[in-house]
N, C-alpha and C positions, 0 to 999 in steps of 0.2 A: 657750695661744697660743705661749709661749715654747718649748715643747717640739717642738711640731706644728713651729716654724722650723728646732731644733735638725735634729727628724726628715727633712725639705727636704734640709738643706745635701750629707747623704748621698747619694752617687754614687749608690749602688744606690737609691735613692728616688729621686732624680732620673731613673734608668732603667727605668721602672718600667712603659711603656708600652711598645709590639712590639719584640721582642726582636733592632731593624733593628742598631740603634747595639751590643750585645752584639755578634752576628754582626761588625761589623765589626772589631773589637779585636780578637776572638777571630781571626779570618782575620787580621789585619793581622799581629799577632806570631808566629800560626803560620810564616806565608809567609815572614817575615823570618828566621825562626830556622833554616828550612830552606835558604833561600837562603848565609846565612850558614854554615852546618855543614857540615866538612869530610868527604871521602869518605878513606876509612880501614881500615887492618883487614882483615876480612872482605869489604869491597866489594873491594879486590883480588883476592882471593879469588878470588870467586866471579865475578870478569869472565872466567876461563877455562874450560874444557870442563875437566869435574872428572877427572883421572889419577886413576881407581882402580886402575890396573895398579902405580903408581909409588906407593903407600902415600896419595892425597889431595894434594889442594893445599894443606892446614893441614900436613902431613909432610914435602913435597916434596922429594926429596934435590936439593939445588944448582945439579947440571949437567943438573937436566930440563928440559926447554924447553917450553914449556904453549903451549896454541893458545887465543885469543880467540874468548870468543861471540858470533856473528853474527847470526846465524840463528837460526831455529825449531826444526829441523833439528838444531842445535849445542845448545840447549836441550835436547831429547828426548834428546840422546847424554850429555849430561853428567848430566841426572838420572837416567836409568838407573845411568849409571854411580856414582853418590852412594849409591844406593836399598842398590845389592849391597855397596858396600865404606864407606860413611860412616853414614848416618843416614836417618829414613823423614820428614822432614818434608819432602817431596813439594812441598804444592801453594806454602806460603812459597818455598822456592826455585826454584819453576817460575818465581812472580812476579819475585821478585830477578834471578836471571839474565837473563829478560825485559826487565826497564828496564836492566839493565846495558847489553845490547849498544848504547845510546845512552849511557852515560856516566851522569849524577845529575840531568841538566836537567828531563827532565820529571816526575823523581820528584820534584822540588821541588814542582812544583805540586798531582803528582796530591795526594802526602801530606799535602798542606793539606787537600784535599776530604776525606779517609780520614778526618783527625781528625776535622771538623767531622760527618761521619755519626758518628762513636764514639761522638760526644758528644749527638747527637740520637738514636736507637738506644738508647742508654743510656736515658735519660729517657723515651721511648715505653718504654720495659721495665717500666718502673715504674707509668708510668700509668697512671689508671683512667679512669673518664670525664671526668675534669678533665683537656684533654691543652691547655690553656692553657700556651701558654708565652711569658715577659716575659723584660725586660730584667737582671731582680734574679735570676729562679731561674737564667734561661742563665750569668749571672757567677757564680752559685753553683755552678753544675754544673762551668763550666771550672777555677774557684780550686779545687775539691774535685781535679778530676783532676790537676791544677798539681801539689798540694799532696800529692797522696796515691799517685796512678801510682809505684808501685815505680820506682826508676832511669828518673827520665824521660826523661833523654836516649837511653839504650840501648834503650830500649821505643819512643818515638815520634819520634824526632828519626834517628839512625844509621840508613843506610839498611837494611842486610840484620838490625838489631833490628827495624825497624818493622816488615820484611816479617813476621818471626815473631815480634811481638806486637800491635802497633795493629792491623793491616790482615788477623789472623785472629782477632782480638778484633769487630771488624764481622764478620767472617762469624757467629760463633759468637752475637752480641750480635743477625743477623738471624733464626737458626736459635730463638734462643730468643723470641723476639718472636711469634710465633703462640700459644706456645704459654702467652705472659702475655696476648697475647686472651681465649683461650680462657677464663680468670679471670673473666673480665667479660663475657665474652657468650657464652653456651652456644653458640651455633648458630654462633659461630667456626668455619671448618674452610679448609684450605688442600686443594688436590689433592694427594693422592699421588705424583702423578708430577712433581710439583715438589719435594714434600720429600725425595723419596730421593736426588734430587743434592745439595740444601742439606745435608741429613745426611750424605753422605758425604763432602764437601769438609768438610763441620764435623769429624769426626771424624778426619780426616786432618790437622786446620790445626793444633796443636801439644799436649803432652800432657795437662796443665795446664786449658787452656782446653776441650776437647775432654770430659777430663772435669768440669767446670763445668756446662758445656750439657749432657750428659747426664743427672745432678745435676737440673738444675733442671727437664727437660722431662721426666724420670720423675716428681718429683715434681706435676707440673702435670697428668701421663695418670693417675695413681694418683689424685689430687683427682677427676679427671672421672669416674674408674670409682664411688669412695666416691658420688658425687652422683648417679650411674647417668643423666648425659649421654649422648646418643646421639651417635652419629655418630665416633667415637675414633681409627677406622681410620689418619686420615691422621697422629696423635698415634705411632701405633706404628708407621707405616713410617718417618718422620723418626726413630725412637730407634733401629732396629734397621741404619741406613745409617747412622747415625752412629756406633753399636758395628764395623759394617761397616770403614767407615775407619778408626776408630783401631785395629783390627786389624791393617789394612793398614801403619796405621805405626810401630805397635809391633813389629811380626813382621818387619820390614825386615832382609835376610841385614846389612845394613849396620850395626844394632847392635851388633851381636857381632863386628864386624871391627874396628871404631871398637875396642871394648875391648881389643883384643889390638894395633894399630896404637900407642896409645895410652901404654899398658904396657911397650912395647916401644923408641920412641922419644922419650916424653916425660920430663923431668927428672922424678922424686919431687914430692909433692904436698909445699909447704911447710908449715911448723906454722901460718903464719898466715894462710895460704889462706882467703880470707871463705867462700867458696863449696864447700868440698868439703875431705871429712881423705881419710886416705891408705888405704889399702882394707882392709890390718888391722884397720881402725878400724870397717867398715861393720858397720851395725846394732848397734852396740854403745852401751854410755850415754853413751861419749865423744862418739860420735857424733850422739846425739839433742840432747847439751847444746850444741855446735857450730852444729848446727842454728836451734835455739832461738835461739841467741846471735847468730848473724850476719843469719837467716832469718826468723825468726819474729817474733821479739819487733821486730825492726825495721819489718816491712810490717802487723803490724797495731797499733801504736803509731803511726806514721804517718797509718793511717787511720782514727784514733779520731773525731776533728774530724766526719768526713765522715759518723758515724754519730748525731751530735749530733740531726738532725730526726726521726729516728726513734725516739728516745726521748721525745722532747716526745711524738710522736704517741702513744703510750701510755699520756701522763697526761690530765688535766683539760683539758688545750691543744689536744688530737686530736679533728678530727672523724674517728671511725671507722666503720668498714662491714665489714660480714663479708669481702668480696672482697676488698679492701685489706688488710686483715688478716691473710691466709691468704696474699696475694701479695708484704707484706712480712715475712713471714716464713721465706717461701722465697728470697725474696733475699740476704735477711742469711745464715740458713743456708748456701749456697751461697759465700756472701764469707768465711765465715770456713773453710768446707771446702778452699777452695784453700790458704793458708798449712799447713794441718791437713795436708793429703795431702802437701805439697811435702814434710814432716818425715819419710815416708816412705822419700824418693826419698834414693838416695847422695850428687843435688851437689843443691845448693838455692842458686841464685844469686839474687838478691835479683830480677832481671827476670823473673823466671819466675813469678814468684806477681801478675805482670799480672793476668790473667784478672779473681781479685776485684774487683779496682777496678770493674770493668764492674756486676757484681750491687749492689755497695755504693754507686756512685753513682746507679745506678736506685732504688732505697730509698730515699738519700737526697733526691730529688728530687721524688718520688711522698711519701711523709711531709711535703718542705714544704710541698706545695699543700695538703695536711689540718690545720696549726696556725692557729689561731686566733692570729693577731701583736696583735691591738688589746689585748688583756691583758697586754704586755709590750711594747709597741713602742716604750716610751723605751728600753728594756735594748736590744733590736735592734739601735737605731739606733747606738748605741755599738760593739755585736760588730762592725756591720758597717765603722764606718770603722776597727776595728783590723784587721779582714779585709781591707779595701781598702788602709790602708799595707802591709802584711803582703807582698801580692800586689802591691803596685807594686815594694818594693824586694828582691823574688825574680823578678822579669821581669827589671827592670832589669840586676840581677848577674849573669843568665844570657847575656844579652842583650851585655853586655860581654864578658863570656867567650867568646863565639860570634863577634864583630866582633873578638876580638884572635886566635883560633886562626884566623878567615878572613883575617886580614893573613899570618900568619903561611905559612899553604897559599901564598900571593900570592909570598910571599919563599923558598918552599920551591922555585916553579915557574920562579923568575927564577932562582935556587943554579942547578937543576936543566940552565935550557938553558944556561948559561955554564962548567958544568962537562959537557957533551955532548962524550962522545970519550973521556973517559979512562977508564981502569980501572975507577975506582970512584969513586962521586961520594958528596961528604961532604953530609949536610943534617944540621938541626939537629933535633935532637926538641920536638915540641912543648912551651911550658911555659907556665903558668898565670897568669894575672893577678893580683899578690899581693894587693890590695886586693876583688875582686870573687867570689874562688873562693871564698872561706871562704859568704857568703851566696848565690849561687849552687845550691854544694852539686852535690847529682846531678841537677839538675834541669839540669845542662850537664854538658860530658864534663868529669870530674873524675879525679883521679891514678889511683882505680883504673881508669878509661875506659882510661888510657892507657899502661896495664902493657903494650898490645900493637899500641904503635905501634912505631916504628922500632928498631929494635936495633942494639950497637955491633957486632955479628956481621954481616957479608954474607949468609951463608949462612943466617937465619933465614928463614923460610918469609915472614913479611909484608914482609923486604927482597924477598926474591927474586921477590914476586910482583909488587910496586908495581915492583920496577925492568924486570920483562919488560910490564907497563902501560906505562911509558915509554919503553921501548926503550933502556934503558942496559945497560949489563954487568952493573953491583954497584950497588948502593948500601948506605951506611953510615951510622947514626946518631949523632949526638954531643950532648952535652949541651948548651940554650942557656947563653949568657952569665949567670952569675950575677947580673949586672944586669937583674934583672925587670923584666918591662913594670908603668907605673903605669895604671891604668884605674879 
């Protein structure tokens, strides 16, 4: 009786019925954190019509004058223009520039809805005919994504990360979603002439994740051929529109221009550059231990925690089933192939090996509807309220961090009009809350976020673009007051 109370006092047991009150948390801190997070960076960026003639808007010489997206119209001219002289992720920046021409308002909102399908998508990925879902597994899935999303703020929070990784993590998260059906129910089949658009947006939405979902719905047509299933057809038109597009964005004249633009006006690759060494270096062992070091071992040590149910599931604890079986196993596969493949690639920024999280929290969600808890459910009860302080006082810190850079933008916009008119207008660069950054961590914009906010140069491309967003001459960054905010 004692224990059974003990067991009670636990939030996630007390949550334990329709997963209304999860849903609401889950929305309530999303909404708030996007409301709160400042538009920055890249979202400058990308609020103009992309100057490929003049080396890109991330190169922009000084005295160019960039035109604002408006329009539809202004959208089709800029991505074209990105396609030939910058980069092929296409369909992410159709989106971004899209919400841009209104400013970050209603991406605030949309982006709430984006995560909350990630995270239900995820979980239908995984499941089988248990598509049960409470209060305990939803706070499991969100604490697992919290916890384990590579640079969460650059991934799901920053506008133009979301766009190329949350919001082509749901496309790629629904593109594979048929095809963990198919697992479970033979006579599963989608039209073809539905999947060869979803495959080709899939394929197109970023490198990473694009090949994730090819990955796992080759392995899912290869299962159906081994079982000699009928009906396959729509299985291979989704893979081969999805090969389709990521042709299309690998082959982009704009890769190859990006590298010599690059080359050409960027400073040398520092030694301690988390994300990328210096091109001498590619492919070499210097280079894989680099990798390793920044890359690797940090996104899948991160998301060790969130692998935990599927390990039970293969002891004594699991109830298992051949289809469950054979579908966590491909998921897992699949999570640990993106880290794997990113080792490949010349830069490996710690955002990029997103994708995983998508397959490993499917796994890990589908694994815990198959454990038997009553065998262990004093130990549970335990994990889970040190999983609930855990995740209170990593919201919280993020959460403070997000309400002191939102005062901050607040103070930047008040600098801003009262220094309107002069040459150059001085603002202060962002700085961090000393008390709340450290726990925190990346799961808000944290120092390296902010290696590429303001600069004490005019003439850097994120001054020059934020200050023709506001209509000033110049703008110039300074360091704040050594007297940190206390939060």
């Amino acid at each position: 009786m004692k224990r059974n109370r003990k067991n009670e006092s636990s939030l996630l047991m007390r949550l334990s019925g329709k997963p209304v009150k999860a849903l609401c948390w889950i929305t309530g801190i999303t909404l708030a954190r996007n409301l709160l997070f400042p538009m920055y960076a890249d979202d400058y960026v990308y609020s103009f019509i992309w100057d490929g003639e003049h080396r890109g808007n991330l190169l922009i010489p000084p005295d160019r004058t960039l035109t604002r997206v408006k329009t539809a119209r202004d959208v089709a001219v800029s991505q074209l223009s990105h396609y030939k002289t910058w980069g092929g992720r296409s369909v992410a920046h159709v989106l971004d520039q899209s919400f841009l021409t209104g400013g970050k308002t209603s991406f605030n909102f949309a982006n709430t809805a984006v995560t909350l399908a990630q995270l239900l998508l995820a979980d239908r990925l995984g499941a089988g005919e248990d598509r049960k879902l409470t209060n305990r597994l939803l706070l499991w899935l969100g604490g697992c994504y919290w916890f384990c999303t590579p640079h969460l703020a650059a991934c799901c929070q920053w506008m133009t990360g979301s766009f190329n990784y949350l919001w082509m993590g749901v496309l790629q998260a629904a593109f594979a979603l048929p095809y963990s059906r198919r697992i479970f129910d033979a006579q599963k089949r989608l039209p073809p002439l539905l999947m060869a658009p979803l495959g080709l947006l899939t394929g197109w939405s970023n490198e990473a994740g694009a090949g994730a979902a090819l990955l796992y719905g080759g392995l899912a047509t290869v299962r159906s051929w081994l079982r000699r299933e009928k009906d396959t057809a729509w299985m291979l038109t989704g893979l081969l529109s999805a090969c389709a597009g990521l042709a299309s964005m690998l082959l982009a004249p704009g890769n190859l221009r990006r590298i010599e633009l690059t080359r050409e006006y960027e400073p040398p690759v520092e030694a301690d550059d988390p994300d990328r060494t210096s091109e001498e270096l590619y492919y070499t062992p210097a280079m894989f231990r680099h990798h390793f070091r920044n890359g690797f071992r940090k996104t899948v040590l991160r998301q060790l925690p969130m692998h935990l149910p599927v390990l039970l599931y293969f002891t004594r604890f699991g109830r298992r089933s051949r289809e469950m079986t054979e579908n966590l196993l491909m998921l897992e596969a699949v999570s640990l192939a993106v880290p794997c493949a990113m080792m490949l690639s010349p830069e490996f920024p710690e955002r990029a090996a997103y994708p995983g999280v998508i397959y490993g929290l499917a796994a890990s969600g589908a694994a815990a509807r198959c454990i038997e808890r009553e065998s262990f459910s004093g130990i549970i009860a335990y994990l889970e309220r040190g999983f609930e302080a855990l995740l209170a006082v990593s919201v919280g810190a993020a959460l403070a961090v997000d309400f002191s850079l939102f005062r901050q933008t607040r103070q930047r916009m008040r600098d801003l009009q009262e220094q309107r008119g002069q040459d150059t207008v001085v603002l202060k660069k962002f700085s961090l809350p000393k008390l709340t950054a450290l726990p925190a961590g990346n799961r808000a914009l944290d120092a390296y976020s902010l290696m590429v906010d303001l600069d004490g140069d005019p003439r850097d491309s994120y001054n020059h673009t934020m200050a023709q967003y506001y209509g000033v001459r110049n703008i110039r960054g300074v360091e704040a007051d050594n007297r940190r905010e206390r939060t």
